[in-house]
N, C-alpha and C positions, 0 to 999 in steps of 0.2 A: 260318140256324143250321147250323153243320157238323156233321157224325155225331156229332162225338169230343161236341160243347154238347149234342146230342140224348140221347146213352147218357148224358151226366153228369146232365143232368136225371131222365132214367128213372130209375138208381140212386138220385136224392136222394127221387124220389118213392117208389120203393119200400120204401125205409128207413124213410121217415115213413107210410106205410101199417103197414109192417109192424111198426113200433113201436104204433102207434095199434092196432092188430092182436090184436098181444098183449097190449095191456094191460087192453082188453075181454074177454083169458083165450081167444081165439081164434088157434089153429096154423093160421099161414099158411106155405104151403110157393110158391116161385114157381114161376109154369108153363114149361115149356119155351123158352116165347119170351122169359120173364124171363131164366131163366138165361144164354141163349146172347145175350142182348142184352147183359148185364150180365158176361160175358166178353170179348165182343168190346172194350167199351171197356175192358177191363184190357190186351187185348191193344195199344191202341191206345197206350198207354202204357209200353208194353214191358215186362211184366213179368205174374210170375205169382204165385199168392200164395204165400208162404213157413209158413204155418200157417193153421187154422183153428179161429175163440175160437165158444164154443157161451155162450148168453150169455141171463141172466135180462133178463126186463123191468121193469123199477120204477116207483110205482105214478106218477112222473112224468114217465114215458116214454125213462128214459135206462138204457144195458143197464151189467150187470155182468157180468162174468167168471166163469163157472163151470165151463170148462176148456179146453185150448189142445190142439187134434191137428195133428198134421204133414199129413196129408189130411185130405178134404170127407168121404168115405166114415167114417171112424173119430169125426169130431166127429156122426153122425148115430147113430153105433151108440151113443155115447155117454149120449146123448138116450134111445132107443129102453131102456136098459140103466134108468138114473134112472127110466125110468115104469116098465117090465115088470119088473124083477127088487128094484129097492130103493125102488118107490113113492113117490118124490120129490112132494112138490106142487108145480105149478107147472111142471113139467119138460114134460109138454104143452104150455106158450107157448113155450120156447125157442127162442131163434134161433139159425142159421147164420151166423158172418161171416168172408171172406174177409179176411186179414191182408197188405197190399204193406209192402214197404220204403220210405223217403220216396225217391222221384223223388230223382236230385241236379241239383243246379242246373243251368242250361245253361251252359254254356262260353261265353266273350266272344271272338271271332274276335280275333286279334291285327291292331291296327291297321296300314294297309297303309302305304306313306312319302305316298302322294298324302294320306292322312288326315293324318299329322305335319306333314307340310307346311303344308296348310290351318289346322292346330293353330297350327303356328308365326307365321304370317301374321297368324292373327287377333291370336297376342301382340303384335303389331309387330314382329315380328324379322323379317329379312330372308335367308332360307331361303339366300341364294347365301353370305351374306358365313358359312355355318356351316361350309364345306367346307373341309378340312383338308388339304392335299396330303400325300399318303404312297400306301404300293401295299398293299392296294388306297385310293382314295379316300375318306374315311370325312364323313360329315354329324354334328359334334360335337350338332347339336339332336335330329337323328335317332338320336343312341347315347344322348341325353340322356334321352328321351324313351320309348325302349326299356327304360331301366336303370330310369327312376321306374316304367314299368309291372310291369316285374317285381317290384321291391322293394314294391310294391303287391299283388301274384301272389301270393309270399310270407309276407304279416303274414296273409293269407284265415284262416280258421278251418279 
């Protein structure tokens, strides 16, 4: 298992803890090796969280939204504010959760000509009789081949 399988486990585990958590009406806050566990694989990810959703527990274990802070800091005082100052019930389970951006896809390496070629081959087509004399020398399968990947590139979402 690699770190990056390891921390994703920890996080799923401590999700479903901490859902389970709260919903026996018990504030679980993670301990330090949580937290720094559960950074580093955002870190391994590249990225940081863009907001923090402070989030009720429902009595089926799935959270709702009960408000969104730009820092970790301001979604705790949040919490802290709903119990001490305006008595919230409930606001004692509440949880912390870091908000990422979706990951974007990985990029497809542009196929190299030794890959076209092999492409070509396997069509039956015969990769020499594609070359086209002119300056510079151009491979009509290899431009062919090029133009469909892009116009492929293009229609992407």
């Amino acid at each position: 298992m690699t770190k990056t399988e390891e921390l994703r486990a920890l996080a799923d585990a401590l999700a479903e803890y901490d859902a389970e958590a709260a919903h026996r009406g018990v504030s679980f806050e993670p301990t330090p090796k949580i937290t720094a566990a559960l950074r580093e694989y955002a870190a391994t990810l590249g990225q940081e969280p863009v907001a923090w959703h402070v989030c009720s527990v429902n009595s089926d274990g799935s959270l709702s939204l009960e408000f969104a802070a730009p820092w970790e800091e301001l979604a705790h005082e949040h919490i802290n504010d709903a119990i001490n100052e305006h008595d919230i019930d409930g606001a004692t389970s509440w949880v912390v959760r870091p908000v990422y951006t979706h990951p974007p896809a990985p990029q497809r390496k542009p196929l190299t000509r030794d890959q076209i070629m092999e492409y070509v081959r396997e069509a039956g087509l015969d990769w020499h009789r594609g070359w086209v004399m002119g300056e510079p020398p151009v491979n009509r399968y290899e431009e062919f081949a090029r133009a469909v990947l892009a116009a492929a590139q293009e229609q992407k979402p």
